[in-house]
VOLOZA-656201 format. One line per 4 residues: number of its first residue (from 1); their letters; for each residue x, y, z of C-alpha. Coordinates in Angstrom, 2 decimals, padded with zeros to 5 digits. Layout:
REM VOLOZA-656201
NUM = a = X Y Z | ...
This chain:
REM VOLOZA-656201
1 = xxxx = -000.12 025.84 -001.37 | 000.15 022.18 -001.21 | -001.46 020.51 -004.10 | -002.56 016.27 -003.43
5 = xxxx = -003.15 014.17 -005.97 | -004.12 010.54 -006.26 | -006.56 007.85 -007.82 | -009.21 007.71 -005.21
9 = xxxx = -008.94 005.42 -002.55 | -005.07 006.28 -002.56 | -005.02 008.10 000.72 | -005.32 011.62 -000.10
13 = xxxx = -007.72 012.15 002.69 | -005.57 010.60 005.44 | -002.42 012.19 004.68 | -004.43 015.61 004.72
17 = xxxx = -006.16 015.09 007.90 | -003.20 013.90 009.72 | -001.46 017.19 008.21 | -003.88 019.45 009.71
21 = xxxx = -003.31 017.52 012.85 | 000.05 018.12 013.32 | -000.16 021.78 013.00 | 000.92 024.21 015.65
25 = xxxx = -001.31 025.65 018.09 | -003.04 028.25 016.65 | -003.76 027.56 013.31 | -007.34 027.93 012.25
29 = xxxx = -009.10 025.33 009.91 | -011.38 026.14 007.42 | -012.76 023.32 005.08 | -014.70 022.62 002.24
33 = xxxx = -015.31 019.63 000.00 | -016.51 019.13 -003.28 | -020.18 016.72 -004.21 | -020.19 015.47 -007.56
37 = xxxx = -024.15 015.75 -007.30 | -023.08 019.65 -006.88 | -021.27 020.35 -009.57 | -023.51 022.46 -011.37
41 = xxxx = -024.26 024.89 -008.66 | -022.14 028.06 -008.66 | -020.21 028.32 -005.68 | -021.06 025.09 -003.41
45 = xxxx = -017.84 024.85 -002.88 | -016.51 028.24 -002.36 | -019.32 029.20 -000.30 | -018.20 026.92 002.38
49 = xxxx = -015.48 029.02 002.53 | -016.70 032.39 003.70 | -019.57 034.63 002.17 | -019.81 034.99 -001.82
53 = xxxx = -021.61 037.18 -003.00 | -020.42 038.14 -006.41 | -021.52 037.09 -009.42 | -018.35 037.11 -010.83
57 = xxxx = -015.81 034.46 -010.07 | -012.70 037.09 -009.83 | -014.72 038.93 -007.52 | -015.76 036.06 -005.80
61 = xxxx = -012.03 034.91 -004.90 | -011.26 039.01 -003.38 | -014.21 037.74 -001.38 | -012.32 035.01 -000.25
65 = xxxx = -009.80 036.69 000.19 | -010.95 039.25 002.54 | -012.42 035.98 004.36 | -009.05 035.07 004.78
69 = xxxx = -007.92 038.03 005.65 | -010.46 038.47 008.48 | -009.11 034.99 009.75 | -005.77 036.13 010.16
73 = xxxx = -005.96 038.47 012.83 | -006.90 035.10 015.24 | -003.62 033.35 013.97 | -002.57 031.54 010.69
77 = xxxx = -005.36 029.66 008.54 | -005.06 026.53 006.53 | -007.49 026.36 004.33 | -008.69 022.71 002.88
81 = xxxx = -010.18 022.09 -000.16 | -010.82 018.31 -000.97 | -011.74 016.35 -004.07 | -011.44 019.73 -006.12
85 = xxxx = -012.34 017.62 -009.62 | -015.80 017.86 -008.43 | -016.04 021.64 -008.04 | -018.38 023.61 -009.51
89 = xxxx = -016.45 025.58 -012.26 | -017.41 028.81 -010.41 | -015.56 028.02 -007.36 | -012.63 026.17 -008.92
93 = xxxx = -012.13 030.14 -010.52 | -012.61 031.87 -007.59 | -010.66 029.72 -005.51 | -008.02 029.92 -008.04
97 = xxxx = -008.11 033.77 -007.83 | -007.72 034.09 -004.00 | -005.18 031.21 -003.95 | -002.64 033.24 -006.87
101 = xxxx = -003.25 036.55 -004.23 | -001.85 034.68 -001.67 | 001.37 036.56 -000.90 | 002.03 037.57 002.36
105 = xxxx = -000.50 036.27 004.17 | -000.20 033.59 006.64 | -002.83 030.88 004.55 | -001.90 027.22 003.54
109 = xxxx = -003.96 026.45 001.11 | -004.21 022.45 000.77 | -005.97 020.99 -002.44 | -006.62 017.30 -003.22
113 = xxxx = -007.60 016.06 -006.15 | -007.77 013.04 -008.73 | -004.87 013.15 -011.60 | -005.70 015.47 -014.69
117 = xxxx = -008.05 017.40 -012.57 | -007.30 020.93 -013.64 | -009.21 020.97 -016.83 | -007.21 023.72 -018.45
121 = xxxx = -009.12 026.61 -016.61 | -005.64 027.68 -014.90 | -004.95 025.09 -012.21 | -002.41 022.90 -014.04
125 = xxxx = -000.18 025.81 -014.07 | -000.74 027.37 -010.96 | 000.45 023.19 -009.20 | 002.64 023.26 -011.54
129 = xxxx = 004.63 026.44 -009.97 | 007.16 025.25 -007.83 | 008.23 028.26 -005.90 | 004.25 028.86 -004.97
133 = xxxx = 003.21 025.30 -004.65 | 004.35 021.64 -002.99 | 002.91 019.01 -005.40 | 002.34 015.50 -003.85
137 = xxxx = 001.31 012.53 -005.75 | 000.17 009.43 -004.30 | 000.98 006.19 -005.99 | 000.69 002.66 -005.14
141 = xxxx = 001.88 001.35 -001.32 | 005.39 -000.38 -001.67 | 005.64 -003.98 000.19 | 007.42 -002.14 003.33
145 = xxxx = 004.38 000.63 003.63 | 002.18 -002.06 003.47 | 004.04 -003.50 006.25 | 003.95 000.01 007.65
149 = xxxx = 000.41 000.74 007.72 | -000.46 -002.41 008.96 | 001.57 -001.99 012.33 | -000.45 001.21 012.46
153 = xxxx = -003.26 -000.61 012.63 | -002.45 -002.99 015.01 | -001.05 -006.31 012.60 | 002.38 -006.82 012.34
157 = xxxx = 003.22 -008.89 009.02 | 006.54 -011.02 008.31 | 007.91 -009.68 004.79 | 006.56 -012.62 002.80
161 = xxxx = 003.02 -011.74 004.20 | 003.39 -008.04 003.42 | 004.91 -009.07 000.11 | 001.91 -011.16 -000.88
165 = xxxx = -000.84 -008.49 000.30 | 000.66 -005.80 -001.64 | 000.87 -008.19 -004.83 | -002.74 -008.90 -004.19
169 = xxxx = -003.79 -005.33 -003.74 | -001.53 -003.41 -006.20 | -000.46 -001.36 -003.20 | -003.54 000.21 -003.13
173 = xxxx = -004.23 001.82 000.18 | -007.64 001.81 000.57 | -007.70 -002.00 -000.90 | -005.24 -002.65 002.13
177 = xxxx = -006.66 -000.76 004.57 | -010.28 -002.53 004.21 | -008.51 -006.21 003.84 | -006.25 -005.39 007.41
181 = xxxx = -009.40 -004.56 008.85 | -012.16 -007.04 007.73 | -009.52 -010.38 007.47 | -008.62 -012.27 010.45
185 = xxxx = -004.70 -012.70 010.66 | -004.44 -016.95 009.75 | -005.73 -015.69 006.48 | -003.74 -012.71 006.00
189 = xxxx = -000.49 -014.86 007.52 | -000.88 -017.17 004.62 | -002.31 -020.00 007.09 | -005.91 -020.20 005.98
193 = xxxx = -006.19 -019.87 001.79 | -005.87 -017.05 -000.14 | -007.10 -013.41 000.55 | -010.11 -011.96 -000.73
197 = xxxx = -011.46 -008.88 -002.03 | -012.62 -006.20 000.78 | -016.24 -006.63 001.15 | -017.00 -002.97 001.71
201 = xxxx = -015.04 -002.02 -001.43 | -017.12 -004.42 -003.60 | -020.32 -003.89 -002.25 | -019.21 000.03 -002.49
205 = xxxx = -018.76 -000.49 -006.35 | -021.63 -002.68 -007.30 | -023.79 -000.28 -005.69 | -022.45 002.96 -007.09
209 = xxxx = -022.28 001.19 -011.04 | -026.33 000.14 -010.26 | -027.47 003.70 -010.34 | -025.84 004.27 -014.21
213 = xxxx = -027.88 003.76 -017.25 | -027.59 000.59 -018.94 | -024.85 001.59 -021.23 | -022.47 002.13 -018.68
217 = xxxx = -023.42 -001.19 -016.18 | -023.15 -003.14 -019.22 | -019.37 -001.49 -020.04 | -018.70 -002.17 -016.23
221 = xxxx = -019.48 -005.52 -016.97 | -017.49 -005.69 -019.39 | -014.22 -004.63 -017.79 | -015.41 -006.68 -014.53
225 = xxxx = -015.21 -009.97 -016.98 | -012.33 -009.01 -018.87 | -010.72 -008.37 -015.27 | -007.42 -006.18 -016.83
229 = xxxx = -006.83 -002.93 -018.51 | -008.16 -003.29 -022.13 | -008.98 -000.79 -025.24 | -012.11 000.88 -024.88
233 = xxxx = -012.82 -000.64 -028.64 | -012.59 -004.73 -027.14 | -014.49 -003.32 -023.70 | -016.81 -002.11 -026.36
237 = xxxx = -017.38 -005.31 -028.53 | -017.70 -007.19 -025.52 | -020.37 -005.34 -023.69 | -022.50 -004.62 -026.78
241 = xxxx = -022.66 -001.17 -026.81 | -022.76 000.97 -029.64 | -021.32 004.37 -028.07 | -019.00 003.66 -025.71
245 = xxxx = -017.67 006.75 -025.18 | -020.55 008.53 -023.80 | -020.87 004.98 -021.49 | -016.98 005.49 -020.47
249 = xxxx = -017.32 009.36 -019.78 | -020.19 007.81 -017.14 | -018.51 005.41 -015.41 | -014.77 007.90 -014.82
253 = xxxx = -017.39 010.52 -013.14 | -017.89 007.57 -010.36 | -014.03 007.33 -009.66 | -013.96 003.35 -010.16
257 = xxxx = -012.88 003.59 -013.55 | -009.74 004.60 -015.30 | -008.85 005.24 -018.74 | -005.34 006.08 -020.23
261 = xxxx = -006.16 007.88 -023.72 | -002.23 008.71 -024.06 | -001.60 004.71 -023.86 | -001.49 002.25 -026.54
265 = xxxx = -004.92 001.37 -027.16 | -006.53 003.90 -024.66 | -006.92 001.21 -022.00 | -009.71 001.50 -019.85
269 = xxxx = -010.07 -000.64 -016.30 | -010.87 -000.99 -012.89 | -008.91 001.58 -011.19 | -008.97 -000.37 -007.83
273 = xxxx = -007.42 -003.99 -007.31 | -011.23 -005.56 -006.31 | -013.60 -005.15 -009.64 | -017.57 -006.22 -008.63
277 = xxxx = -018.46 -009.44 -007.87 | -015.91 -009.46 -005.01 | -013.07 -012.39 -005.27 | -010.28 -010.97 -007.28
281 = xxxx = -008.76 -014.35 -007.11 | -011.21 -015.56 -009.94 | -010.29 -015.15 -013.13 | -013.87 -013.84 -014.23
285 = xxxx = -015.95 -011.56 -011.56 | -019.27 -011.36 -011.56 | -021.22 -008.39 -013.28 | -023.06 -006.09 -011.44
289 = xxxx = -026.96 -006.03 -010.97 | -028.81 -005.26 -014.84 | -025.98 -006.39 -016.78 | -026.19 -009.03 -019.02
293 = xxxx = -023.39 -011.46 -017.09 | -024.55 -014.51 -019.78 | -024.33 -013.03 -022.79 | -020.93 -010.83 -021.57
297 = xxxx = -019.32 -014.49 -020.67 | -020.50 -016.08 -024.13 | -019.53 -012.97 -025.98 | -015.89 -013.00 -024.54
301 = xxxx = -015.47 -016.63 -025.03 | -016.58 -016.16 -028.92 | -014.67 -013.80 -029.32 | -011.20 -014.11 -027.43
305 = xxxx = -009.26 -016.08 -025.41 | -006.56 -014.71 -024.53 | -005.66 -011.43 -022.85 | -005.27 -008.40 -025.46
309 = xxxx = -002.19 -008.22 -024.72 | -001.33 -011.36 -025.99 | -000.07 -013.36 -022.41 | -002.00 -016.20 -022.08
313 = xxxx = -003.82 -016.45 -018.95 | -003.37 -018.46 -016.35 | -005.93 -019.68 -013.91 | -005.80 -018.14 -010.59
């Protein structure tokens, strides 16, 4: 089993896909992929897979498994499984049964996933063992695989160009990827101002953060005006909101938003480089739609000036 994990936009997909690619000839591919509007229905995920027809999720996974099986008289099988933090809870235990049966049998399993995604219901320990399991995490792009990915894609960048897109982007592949593609290369070279956020990655995220309730826009507009990593308490404060946490709990289903509870603080943010309102370059981004973008910019005035941290900003 090989076991992918990453924030999301950090490549997981690509680095599977181009995986299953290079296989040899005769592999058969069976996928799946998790829908966060599914995740209450038993089995949408596993039933991609082959037939279910248990009720029970042990049985479920010898179904599976006899899928499998049934595969491997044609040749070996990989079988993919992507964004697993969205499975139903059903098929993360059946899954989790066939994949621990595995022994013999000629089946890659590939899983990706978002960090912490194993929710205690046997996962974590299963990636966890070495012997049975290849455990890739994607991070942040260094400066050289910036430079790297954008040769792949057909722009080659001097070192001080490559430097200053992955300082603008955190190394963030997706936040790359959309900037080599939608910039022309004067602006990217340095030669016509500085770069802005990817337009498809903020209109992505104002979109997505209009369908919450109010709570959570108005938390998202919080963190889009406080621009950094903050405790959830100043996010709080600053949007208005009496109950943040059930806000907070909203906004890390939708994958833009990170929160550290083992931190200092329990900073929440932005997990990608571009927050709404597009421009990271401004020190203040706009809210997104039914947020409150007046009284958010009075309120965080009134109430600090400075970064929590203590650094005084600078303006960008």
């Amino acid at each position: 089993m090989a076991w992918v994990e990453g924030e999301a936009g950090a490549g997981k997909t690509t680095l599977v896909r181009q995986l299953l690619a290079r296989l040899p000839a005769g592999f058969t591919v069976v996928r799946a992929e998790a829908d966060e509007l599914a995740s209450d229905i038993p089995y949408a995920v596993a039933a991609q897979l082959g037939p279910v027809r248990a009720a029970e999720p042990f049985r479920a996974g010898l179904e599976l498994l006899n899928a499998f099986s049934r595969r491997q008289k044609r040749g070996p099988v990989a079988v993919l499984v992507e964004d697993l933090h969205w499975a139903d809870l059903a098929s993360r235990q059946a899954l989790l049964a066939a994949g621990r049966r595995l022994g013999d049998d000629r089946v890659l399993l590939l899983v990706t996933s978002r960090p912490a995604a194993q929710a205690g219901d046997g996962w974590e320990r299963f990636a966890g063992d070495q012997e049975r399991c290849l455990r890739i995490t994607l991070g942040a792009l260094s400066a050289q695989e910036v430079a790297s990915l954008a040769l792949g894609l057909g722009v080659r960048l001097a070192r001080g160009d490559a430097e200053r897109l992955h300082a603008h982007t955190g190394g963030h592949a997706l936040h790359v990827r959309a900037l080599l593609r939608e910039v022309d290369r004067a602006r990217l070279t340095g030669l016509d101002g500085g770069l802005p956020a990817p337009r498809s990655l903020a209109s992505m995220t104002v979109a997505r953060i209009a369908e919450e309730p109010a709570p959570a826009r108005d938390l998202a507009a919080a963190l889009a005006v406080l621009n950094q990593q903050v405790p959830l308490a100043v996010a709080a404060r600053v949007a208005g909101i009496s109950q943040p946490a059930a806000a907070l709990e909203r906004l890390l289903a939708t994958g833009l938003v990170t929160w550290r509870p083992s931190h200092a603080g329990t900073p929440a943010g932005f997990a990608h480089p571009a927050v709404p309102g597009g421009d990271v370059r401004r020190p203040v981004a706009d809210p997104p739609p039914g947020a409150a973008p007046g009284r958010l910019r009075a309120d965080l005035g009134h109430r600090r000036t400075d970064p929590p941290d203590g650094r005084r900003r600078r303006d960008r």
